[in-house]
Backbone as CSV, one residue per row, in Angstrom:
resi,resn,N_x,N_y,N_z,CA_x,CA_y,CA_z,C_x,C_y,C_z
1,UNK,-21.850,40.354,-51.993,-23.182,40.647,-51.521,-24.057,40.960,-52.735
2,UNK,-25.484,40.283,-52.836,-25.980,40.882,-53.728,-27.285,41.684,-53.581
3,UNK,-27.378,42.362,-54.742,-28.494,43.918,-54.824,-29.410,43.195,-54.298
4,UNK,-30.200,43.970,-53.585,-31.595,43.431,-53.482,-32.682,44.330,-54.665
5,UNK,-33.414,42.983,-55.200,-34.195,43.626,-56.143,-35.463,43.268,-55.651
6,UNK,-36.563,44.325,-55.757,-38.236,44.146,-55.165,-38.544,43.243,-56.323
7,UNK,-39.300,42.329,-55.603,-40.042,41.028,-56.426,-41.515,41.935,-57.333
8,UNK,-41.544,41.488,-58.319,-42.765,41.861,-59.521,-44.033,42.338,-58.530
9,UNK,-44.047,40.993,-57.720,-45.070,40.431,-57.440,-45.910,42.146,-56.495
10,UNK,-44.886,42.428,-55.782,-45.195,43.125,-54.922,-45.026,44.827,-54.983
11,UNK,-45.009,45.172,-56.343,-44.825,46.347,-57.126,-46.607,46.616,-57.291
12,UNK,-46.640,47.893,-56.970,-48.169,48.291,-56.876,-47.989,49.003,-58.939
13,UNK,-49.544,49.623,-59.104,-49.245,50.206,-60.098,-48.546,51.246,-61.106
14,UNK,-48.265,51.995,-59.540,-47.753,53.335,-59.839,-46.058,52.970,-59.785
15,UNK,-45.570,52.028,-59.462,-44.336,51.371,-59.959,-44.357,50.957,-61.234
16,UNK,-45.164,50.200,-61.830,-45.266,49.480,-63.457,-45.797,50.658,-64.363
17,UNK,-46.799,51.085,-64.185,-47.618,52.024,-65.051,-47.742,53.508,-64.533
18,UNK,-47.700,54.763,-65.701,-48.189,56.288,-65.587,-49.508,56.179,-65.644
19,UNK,-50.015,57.327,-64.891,-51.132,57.362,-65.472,-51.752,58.789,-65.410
20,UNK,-52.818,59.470,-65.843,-53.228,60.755,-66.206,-53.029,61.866,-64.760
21,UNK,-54.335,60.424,-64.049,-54.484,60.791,-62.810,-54.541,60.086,-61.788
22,UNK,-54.956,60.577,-60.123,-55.074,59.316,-59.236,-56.458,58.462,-59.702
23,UNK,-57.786,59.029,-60.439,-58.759,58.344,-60.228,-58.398,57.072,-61.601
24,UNK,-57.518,57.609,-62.722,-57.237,55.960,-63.308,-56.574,55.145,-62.400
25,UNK,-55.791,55.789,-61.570,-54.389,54.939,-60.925,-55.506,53.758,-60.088
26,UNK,-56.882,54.409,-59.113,-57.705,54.057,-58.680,-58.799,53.093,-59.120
27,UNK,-58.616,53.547,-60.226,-59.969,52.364,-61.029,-58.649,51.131,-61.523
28,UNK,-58.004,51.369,-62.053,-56.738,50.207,-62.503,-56.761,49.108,-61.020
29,UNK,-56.092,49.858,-60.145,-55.691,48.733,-59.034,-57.288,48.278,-58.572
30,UNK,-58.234,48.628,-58.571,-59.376,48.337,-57.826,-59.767,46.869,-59.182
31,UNK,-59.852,47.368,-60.703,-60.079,46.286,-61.207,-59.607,45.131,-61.352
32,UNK,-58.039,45.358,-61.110,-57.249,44.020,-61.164,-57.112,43.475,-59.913
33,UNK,-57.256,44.049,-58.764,-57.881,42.988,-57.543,-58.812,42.622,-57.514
34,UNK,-59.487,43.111,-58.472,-61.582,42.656,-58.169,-61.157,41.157,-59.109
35,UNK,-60.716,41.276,-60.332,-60.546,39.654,-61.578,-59.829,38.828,-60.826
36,UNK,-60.070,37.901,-61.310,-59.310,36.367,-61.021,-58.476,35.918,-62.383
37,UNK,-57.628,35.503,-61.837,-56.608,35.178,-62.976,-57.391,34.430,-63.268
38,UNK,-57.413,34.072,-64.826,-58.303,32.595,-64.929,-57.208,31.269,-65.547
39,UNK,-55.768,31.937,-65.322,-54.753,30.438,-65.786,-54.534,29.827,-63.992
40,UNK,-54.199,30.957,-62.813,-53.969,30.680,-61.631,-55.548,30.265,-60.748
41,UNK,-56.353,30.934,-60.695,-57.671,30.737,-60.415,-57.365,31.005,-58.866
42,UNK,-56.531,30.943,-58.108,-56.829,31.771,-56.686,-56.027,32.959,-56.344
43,UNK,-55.723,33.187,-57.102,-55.137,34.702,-57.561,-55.562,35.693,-58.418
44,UNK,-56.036,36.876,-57.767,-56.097,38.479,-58.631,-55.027,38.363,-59.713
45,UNK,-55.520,39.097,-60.543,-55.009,39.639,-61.494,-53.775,40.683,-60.966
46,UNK,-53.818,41.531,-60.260,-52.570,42.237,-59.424,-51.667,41.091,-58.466
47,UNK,-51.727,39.910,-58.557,-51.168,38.905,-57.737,-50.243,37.852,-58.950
48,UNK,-50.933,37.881,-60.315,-50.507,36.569,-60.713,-49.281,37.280,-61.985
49,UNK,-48.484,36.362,-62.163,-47.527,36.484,-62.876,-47.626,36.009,-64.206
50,UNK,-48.971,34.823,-64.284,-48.867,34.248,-65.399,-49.095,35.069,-66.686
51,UNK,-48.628,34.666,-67.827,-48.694,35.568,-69.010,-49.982,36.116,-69.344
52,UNK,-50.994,35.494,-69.531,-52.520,35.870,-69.475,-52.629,37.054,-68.573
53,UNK,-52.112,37.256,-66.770,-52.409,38.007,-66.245,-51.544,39.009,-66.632
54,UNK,-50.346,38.639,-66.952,-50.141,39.816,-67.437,-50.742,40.779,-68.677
55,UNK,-51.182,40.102,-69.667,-51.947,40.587,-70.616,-52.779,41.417,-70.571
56,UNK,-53.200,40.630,-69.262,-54.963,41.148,-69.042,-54.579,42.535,-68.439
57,UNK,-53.746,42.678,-67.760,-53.564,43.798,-66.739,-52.778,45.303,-67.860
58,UNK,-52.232,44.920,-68.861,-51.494,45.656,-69.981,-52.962,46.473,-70.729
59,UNK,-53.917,45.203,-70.993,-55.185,45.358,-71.918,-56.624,46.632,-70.836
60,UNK,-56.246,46.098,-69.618,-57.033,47.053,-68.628,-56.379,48.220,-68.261
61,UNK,-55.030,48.289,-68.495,-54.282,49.496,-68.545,-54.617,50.640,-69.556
62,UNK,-54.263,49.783,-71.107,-54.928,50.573,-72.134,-56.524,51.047,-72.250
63,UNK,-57.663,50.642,-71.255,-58.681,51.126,-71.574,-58.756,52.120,-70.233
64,UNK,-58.294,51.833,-69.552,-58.170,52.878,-67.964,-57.710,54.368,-68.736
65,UNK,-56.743,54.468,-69.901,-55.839,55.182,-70.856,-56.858,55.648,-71.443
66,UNK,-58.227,54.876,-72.016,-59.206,55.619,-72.722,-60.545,55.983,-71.624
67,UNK,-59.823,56.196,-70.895,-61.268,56.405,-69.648,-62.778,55.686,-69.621
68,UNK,-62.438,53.489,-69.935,-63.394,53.872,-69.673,-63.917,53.182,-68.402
69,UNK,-64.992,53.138,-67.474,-65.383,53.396,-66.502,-64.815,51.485,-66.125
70,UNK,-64.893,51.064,-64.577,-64.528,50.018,-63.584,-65.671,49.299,-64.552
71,UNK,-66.736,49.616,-64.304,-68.230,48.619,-65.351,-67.764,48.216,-66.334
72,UNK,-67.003,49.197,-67.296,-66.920,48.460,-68.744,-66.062,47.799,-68.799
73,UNK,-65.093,48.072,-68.368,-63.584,47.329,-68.132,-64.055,45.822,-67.098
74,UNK,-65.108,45.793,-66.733,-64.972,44.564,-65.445,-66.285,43.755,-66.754
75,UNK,-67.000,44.084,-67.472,-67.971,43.841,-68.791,-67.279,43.306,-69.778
76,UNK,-66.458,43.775,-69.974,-64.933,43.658,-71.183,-64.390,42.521,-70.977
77,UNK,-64.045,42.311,-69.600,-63.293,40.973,-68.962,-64.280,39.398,-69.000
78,UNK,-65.573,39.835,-68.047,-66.405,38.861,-67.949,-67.002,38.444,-69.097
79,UNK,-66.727,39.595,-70.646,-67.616,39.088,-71.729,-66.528,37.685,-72.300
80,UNK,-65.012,38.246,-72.183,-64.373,37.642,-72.446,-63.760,35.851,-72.372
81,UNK,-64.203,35.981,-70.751,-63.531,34.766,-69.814,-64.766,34.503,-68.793
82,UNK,-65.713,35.033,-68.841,-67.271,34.614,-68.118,-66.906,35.303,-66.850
83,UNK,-68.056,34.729,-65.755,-68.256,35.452,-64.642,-67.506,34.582,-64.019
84,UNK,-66.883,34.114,-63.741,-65.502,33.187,-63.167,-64.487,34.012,-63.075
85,UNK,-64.535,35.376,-63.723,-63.304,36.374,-63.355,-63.410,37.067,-63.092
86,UNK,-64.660,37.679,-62.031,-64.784,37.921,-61.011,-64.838,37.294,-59.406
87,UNK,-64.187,37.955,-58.205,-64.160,37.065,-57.545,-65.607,37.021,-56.912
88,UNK,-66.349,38.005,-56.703,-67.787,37.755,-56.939,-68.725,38.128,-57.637
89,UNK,-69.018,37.104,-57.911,-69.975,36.607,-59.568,-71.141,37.119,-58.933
90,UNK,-72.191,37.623,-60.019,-73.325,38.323,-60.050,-74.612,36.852,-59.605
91,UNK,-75.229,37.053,-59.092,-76.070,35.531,-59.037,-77.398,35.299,-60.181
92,UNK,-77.229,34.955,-61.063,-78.255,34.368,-62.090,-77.835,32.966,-62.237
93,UNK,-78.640,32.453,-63.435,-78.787,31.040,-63.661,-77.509,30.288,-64.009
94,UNK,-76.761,30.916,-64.746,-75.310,30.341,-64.947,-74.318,30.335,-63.870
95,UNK,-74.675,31.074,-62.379,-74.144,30.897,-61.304,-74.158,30.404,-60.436
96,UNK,-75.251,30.241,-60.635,-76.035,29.499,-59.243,-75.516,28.252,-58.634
97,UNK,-74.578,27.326,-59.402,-73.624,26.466,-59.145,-72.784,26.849,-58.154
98,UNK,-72.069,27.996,-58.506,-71.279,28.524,-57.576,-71.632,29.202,-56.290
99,UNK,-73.316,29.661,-56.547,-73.501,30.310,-55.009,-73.890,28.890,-54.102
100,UNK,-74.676,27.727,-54.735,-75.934,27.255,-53.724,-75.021,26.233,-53.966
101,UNK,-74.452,25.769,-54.380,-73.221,24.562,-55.152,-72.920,23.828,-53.526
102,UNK,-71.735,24.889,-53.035,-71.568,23.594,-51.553,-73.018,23.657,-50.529
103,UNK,-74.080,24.662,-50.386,-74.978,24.356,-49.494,-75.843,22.720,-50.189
104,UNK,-76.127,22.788,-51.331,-76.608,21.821,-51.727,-75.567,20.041,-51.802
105,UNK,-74.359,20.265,-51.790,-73.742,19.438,-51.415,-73.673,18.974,-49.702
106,UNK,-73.893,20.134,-48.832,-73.980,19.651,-47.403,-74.959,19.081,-47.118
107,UNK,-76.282,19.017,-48.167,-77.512,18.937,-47.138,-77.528,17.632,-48.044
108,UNK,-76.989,17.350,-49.168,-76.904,15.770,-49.535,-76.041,14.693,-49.001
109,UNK,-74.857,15.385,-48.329,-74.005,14.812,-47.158,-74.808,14.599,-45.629
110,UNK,-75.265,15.445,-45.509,-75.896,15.898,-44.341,-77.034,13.959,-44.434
111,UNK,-77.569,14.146,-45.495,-78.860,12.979,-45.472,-78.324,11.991,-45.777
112,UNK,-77.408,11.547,-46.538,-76.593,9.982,-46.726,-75.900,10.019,-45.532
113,UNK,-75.286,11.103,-44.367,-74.971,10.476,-43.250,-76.094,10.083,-42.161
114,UNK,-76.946,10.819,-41.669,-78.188,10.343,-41.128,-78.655,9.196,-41.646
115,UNK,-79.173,9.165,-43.133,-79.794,7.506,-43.403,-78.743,6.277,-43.008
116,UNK,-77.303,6.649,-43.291,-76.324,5.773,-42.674,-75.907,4.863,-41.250
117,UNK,-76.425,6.513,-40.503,-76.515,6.401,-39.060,-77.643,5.575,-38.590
118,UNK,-78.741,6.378,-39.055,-80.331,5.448,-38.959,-80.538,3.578,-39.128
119,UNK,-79.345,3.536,-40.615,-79.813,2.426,-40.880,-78.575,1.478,-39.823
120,UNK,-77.676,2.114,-39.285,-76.992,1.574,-38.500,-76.732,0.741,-37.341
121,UNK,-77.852,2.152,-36.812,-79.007,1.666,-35.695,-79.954,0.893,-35.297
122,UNK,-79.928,0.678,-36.475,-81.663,-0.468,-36.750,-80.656,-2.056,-36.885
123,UNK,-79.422,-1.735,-37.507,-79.367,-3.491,-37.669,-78.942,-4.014,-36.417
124,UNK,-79.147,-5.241,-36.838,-78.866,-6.517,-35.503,-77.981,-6.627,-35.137
């Protein structure tokens, strides 16, 4: 029979890492579910295994260690790897792809199927 061992995956922080108090233990897990892995891309940072996430989560550990606040640590990340590692991005001009991105793709679907239909209608 063999041991059962808990998978990585599913180890919260206070299994991997000490910490001072509950409010680092609190800002730690809140920041690494807020990032996106950026090697996995539909996975948190508390989700992904890949080496990067792990990095990242070691590197947000050590500044949680120097107290400093969810802002700087989530500033730190996005200066690093852009607003793509957050799972929601702030909306300015470099985003705007990502907010209006599929509405503006439906309403150009939306009109090449109507003119399609239209012109469908009309032939002989």
């Amino acid at each position: 029979m063999q041991a059962s061992t808990p998978s990585l995956k599913n180890l919260d922080a206070k299994d991997l890492y000490t910490f001072q108090n509950n409010d680092q233990r609190e800002v730690f897990n809140k920041v690494i579910h807020e990032l996106r892995c950026s090697v996995c891309q539909n996975q948190s940072l508390s989700d992904s295994m890949a080496p990067l996430a792990v990095d990242l989560r070691q590197e947000i550990y050590q500044r949680v260690q120097k107290n400093y606040s969810e802002k700087e640590i989530i500033n730190f990340v996005t200066d690093r790897y852009g607003d793509f590692a957050v799972y929601d991005p702030p909306l300015n001009w470099q985003t705007g792809v990502l907010w209006f991105g599929p509405f503006i793709l439906l309403v150009i679907g939306l009109v090449v199927f109507s003119k399609y239909l239209s012109h469908s209608h009309s032939s002989p």
